[in-house]
C-alpha positions in Angstrom: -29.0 -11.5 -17.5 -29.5 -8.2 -15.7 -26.6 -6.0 -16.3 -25.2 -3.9 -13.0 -22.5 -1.5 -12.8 -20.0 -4.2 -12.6 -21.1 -5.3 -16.2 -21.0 -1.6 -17.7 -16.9 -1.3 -16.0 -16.0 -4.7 -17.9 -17.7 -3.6 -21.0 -15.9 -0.4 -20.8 -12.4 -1.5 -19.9 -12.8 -3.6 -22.7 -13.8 -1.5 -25.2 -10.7 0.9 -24.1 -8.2 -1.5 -24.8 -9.8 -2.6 -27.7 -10.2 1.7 -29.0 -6.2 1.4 -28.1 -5.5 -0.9 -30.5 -7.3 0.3 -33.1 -6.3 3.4 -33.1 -2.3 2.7 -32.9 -3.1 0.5 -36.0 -5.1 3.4 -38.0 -3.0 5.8 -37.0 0.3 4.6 -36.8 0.0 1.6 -38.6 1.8 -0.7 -35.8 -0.6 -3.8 -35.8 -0.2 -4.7 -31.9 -1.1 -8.0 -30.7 -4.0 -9.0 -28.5 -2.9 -7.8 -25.0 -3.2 -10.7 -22.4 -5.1 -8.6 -19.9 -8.1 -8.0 -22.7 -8.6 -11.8 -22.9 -8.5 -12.4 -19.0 -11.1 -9.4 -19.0 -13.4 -11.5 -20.9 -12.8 -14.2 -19.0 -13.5 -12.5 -15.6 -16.8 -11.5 -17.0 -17.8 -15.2 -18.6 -16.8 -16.4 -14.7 -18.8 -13.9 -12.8 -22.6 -15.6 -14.5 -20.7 -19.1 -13.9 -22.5 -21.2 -10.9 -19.6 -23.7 -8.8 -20.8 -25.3 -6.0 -18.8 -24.8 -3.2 -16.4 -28.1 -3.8 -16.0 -27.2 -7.6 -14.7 -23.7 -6.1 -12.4 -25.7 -3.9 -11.0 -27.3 -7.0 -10.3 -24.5 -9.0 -8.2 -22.2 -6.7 -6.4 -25.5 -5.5 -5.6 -26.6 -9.1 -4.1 -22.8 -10.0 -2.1 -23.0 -6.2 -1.0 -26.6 -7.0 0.6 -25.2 -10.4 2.3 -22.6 -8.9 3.6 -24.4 -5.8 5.4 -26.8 -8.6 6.6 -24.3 -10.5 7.8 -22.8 -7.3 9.5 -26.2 -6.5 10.8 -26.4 -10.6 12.7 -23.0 -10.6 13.6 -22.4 -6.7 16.9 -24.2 -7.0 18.4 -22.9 -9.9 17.2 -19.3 -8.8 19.0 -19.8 -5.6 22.6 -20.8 -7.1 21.8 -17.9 -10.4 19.4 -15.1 -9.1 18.2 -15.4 -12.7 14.7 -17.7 -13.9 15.4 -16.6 -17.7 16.9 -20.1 -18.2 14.1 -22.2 -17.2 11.9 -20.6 -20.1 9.0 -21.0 -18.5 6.2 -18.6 -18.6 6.0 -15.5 -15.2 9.1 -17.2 -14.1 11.6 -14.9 -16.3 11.6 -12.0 -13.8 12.0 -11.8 -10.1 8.7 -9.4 -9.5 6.3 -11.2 -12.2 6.9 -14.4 -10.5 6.8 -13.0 -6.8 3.0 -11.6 -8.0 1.8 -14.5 -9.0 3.1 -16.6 -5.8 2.0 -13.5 -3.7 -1.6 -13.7 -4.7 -1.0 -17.6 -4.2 -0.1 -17.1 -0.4 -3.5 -14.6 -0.4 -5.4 -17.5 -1.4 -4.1 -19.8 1.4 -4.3 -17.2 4.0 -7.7 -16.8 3.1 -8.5 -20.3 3.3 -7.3 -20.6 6.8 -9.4 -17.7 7.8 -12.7 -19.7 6.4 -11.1 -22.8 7.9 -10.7 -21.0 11.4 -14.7 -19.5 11.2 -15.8 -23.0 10.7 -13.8 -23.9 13.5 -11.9 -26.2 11.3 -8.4 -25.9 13.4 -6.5 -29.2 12.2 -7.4 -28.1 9.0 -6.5 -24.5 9.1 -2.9 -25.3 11.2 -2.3 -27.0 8.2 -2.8 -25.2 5.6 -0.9 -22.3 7.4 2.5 -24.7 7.2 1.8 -25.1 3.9 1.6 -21.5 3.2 5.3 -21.2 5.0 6.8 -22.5 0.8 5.1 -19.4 -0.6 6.0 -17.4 2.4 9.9 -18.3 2.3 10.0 -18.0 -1.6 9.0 -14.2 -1.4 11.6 -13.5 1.6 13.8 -15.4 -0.9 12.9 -13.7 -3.9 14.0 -10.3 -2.0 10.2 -8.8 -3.8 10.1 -5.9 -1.1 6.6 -4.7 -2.9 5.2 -8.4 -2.4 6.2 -9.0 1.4 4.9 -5.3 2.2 1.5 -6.8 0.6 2.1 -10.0 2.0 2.0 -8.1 5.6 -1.2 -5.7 4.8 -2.7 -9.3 3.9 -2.0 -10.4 7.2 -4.1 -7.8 8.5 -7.1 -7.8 6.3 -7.3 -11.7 7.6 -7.3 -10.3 11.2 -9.9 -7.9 10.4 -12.4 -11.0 8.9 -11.5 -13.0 11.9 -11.9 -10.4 14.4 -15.7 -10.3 13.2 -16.6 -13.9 15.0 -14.2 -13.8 17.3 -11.1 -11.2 18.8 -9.4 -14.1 20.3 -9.2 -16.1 17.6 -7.5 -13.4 15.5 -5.3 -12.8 18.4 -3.6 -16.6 17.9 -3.7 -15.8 14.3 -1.8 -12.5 14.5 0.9 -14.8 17.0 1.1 -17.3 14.9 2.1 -15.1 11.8 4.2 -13.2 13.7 5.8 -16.2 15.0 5.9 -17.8 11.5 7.2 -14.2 10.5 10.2 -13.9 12.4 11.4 -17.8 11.6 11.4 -16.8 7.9 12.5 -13.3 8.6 16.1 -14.2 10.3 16.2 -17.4 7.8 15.6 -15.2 4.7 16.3 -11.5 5.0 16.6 -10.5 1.1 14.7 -7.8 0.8 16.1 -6.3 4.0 19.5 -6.7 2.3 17.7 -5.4 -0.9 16.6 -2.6 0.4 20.0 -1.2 2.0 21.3 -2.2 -1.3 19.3 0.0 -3.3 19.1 3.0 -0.8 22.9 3.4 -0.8 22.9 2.7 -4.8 20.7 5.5 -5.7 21.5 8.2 -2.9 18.8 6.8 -0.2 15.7 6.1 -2.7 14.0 2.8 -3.0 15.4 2.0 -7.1 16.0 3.7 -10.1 12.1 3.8 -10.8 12.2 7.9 -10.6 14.4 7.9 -13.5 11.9 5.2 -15.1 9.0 7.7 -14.3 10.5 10.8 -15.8 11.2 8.9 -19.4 7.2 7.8 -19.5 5.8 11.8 -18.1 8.7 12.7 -20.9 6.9 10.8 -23.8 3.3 10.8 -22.3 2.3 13.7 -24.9 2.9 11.9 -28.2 0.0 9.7 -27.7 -2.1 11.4 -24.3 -5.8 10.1 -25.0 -5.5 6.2 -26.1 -1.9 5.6 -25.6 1.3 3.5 -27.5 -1.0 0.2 -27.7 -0.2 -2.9 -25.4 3.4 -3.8 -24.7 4.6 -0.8 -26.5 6.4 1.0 -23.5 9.0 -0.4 -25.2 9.3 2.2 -28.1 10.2 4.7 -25.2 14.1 3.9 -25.6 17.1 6.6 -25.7 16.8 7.9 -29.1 13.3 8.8 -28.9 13.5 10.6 -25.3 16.5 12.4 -26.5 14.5 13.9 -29.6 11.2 14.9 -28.0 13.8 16.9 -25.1 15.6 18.5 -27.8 12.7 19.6 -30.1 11.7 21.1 -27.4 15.1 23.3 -27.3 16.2 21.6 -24.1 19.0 19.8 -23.4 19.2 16.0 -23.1 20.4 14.8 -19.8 21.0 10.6 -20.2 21.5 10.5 -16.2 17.9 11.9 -15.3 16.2 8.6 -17.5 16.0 5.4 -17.3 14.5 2.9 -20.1 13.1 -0.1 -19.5 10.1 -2.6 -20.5 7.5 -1.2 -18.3 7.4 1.5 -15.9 7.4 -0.3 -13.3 4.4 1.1 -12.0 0.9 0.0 -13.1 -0.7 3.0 -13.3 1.6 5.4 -15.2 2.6 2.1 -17.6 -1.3 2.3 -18.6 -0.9 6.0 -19.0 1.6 5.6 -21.6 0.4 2.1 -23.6 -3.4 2.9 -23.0 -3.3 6.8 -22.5 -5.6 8.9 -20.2 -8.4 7.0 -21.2 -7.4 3.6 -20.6 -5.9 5.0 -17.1 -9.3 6.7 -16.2 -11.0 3.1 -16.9 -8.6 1.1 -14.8 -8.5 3.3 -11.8 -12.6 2.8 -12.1 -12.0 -0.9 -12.5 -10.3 -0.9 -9.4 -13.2 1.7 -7.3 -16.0 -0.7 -8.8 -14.2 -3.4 -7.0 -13.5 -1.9 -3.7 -17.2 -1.1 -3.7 -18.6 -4.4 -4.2 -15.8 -5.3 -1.2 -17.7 -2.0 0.6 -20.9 -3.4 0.3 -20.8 -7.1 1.0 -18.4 -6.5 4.1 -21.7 -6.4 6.5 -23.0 -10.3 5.2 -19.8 -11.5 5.8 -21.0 -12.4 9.8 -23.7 -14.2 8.1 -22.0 -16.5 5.0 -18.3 -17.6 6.2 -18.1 -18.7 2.2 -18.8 -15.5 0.9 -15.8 -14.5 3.9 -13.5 -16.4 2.4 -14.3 -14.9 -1.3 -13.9 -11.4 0.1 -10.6 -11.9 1.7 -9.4 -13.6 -1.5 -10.6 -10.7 -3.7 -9.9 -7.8 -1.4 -6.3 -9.5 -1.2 -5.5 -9.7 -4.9 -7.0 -6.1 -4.9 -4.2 -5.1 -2.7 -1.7 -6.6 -4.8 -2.8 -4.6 -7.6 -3.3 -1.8 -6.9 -0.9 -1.6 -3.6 2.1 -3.3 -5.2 1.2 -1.7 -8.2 2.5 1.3 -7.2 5.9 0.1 -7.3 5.8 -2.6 -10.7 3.5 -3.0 -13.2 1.0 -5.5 -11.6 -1.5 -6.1 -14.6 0.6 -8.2 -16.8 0.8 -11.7 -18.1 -0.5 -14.6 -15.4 -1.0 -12.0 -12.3 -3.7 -10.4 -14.1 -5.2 -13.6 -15.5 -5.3 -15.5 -11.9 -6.6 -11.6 -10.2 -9.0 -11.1 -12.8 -10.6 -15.3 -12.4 -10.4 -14.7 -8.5 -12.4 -11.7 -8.9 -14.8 -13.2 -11.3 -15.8 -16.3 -9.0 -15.7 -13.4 -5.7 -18.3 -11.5 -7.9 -20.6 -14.3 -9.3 -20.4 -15.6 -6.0 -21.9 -12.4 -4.3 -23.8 -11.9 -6.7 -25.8 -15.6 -6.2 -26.1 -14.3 -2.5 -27.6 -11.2 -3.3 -29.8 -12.5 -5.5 -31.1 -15.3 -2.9 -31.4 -12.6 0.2 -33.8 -10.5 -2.7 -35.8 -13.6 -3.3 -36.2 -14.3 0.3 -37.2 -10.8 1.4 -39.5 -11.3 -1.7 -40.9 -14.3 0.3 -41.1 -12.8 3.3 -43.1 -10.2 2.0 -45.7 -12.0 -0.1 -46.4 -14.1 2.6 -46.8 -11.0 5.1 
């Protein structure tokens, strides 16, 4: 097993996590329990030196889109008449945004099938799939996830870009066809439009209450800055807490400028706080070592429509976590287990087609 970059960024993202919860133990004594996101880490990295062949591949993403199209179908009608999955007690379906992840990087998947579908000139195959991706599509217009349709659209255009590569016309229907499919759901199920104005006239023309959010973790970020809270402790960051650290520091506590919560609702500064500045230094590179390995396989992807279809998967579920990140806290629960299993079957995947084009420049050589 030769070990690369991407093996050294795994190694180290889990040995940050794993620092984190030592050090909350030893030095607070809260004994935190195994976060979620270190197990699918190791799982990611067990994938990436798996071989599939290219049916077995088939079968895995359409058993995980299978499960989520039926949990789709289980909890739709009661979130329709209740607005509220906390009932069902099922798993990623107790909050509006978890769920609308996990079905967002579901719709990725399928849009990225139809691209492979429509390079191998597969167009019965790929008009179908693209009706089946209108359930997914209607449940995030539904859902009124505004960060998961805004991905949803920059999706749309990373498939263009792919399928502008064989041919411009072809991405041309495609970009008709979406906008087409689009509008339908658009009129049918404006939510997040409504949403939207909602929230903007709620809280004075911003998008939420997620500024108030923010200031309560940059408030509390100093009592643990290098290794953070530990996993799932953003929750110690409640009223009584903020209120002491502002008024030891002889200022006065304002309720209205906070706003406590789970999570930050923000990826990024929700590591800062449960993983501190070391843990957010190692997930921002997590995210770099990705979008290089996207970087450097774009120019094969002319030459291997399979690897295509891997990249547009993985460069999608990038874009949901780090995009949508930026407005909820994307690596949680089942969104990071089915990102971080898409990205280890993209990488192993490249990583059998680099290794074949060294072995036949190898070849080539030997014999010249």
């Amino acid at each position: 097993m030769l070990w690369d970059r991407f093996d050294i960024i795994f190694l180290l993202f889990i040995c940050a996590m794993l620092l984190t919860q030592l050090s909350v133990y030893f030095l607070d004594g809260i004994s935190t329990k195994v976060s979620h996101v270190l197990r699918y880490l190791v799982l990611g990295w067990m994938i990436r030196y798996s071989r599939f062949l290219p049916w077995q591949y088939w079968i895995i993403l359409g058993v995980g889109v299978f499960s989520t199209l039926l949990g789709i179908a289980w909890s739709w009608p009661q979130y329709l008449s209740s607005h509220q999955f906390i009932d069902l007690d099922l798993p990623n379906i107790q909050h509006v945004n978890h769920a609308s992840l996990y079905v967002l990087i579901v719709l990725q998947i399928m849009l990225s099938s139809v691209v492979y579908l429509i390079l191998r000139s597969r167009y019965l195959a790929s008009v179908l799939m693209l009706i089946v991706a209108i359930l997914p599509l209607i449940w995030l217009m539904a859902a009124s996830s505004r960060a998961a349709v805004g991905v949803a659209l920059l999706s749309i255009g990373l498939c263009v870009l792919v399928l502008s590569l064989k041919n411009r016309l072809q991405a041309i229907i495609f970009v008709i066809g979406m906008i087409s499919l689009g509008s339908v759901v658009l009129i049918n199920y404006s939510g997040a439009i409504s949403k939207q104005a909602a929230w903007s006239s709620a809280f004075e023309g911003k998008m939420s209450p997620r500024e108030r959010i923010w200031n309560t973790a940059f408030e509390s970020y100093s009592y643990a800055p290098y290794l953070g809270r530990g996993y799932d402790q953003y929750k110690q960051l409640t009223k009584e807490h903020v209120k002491k650290l502002v008024e030891g520091k002889g200022e006065k506590f304002e309720v209205h400028q906070f706003y406590f919560t789970g999570h930050a609702h923000n990826v990024y500064i929700t590591w800062l706080i449960e993983h501190g500045a070391v843990g957010l230094i190692i997930l921002v590179s997590f995210f770099a070592v990705w979008l290089s390995c996207l970087w450097k396989d774009f120019h094969r992807l002319k030459q291997d429509y399979f690897l295509a279809w891997w990249w547009t998967c993985a460069a999608n579920v990038l874009l949901t976590l780090s995009v949508a990140g930026l407005v909820t806290t994307t690596m949680r629960r089942d969104t990071a287990f089915i990102a971080l299993v898409v990205f280890g079957l993209y990488a192993g995947y490249s990583r059998l087609g680099s290794q074949a084009e060294r072995n036949d420049s190898k070849a080539l050589f030997n014999e010249g």
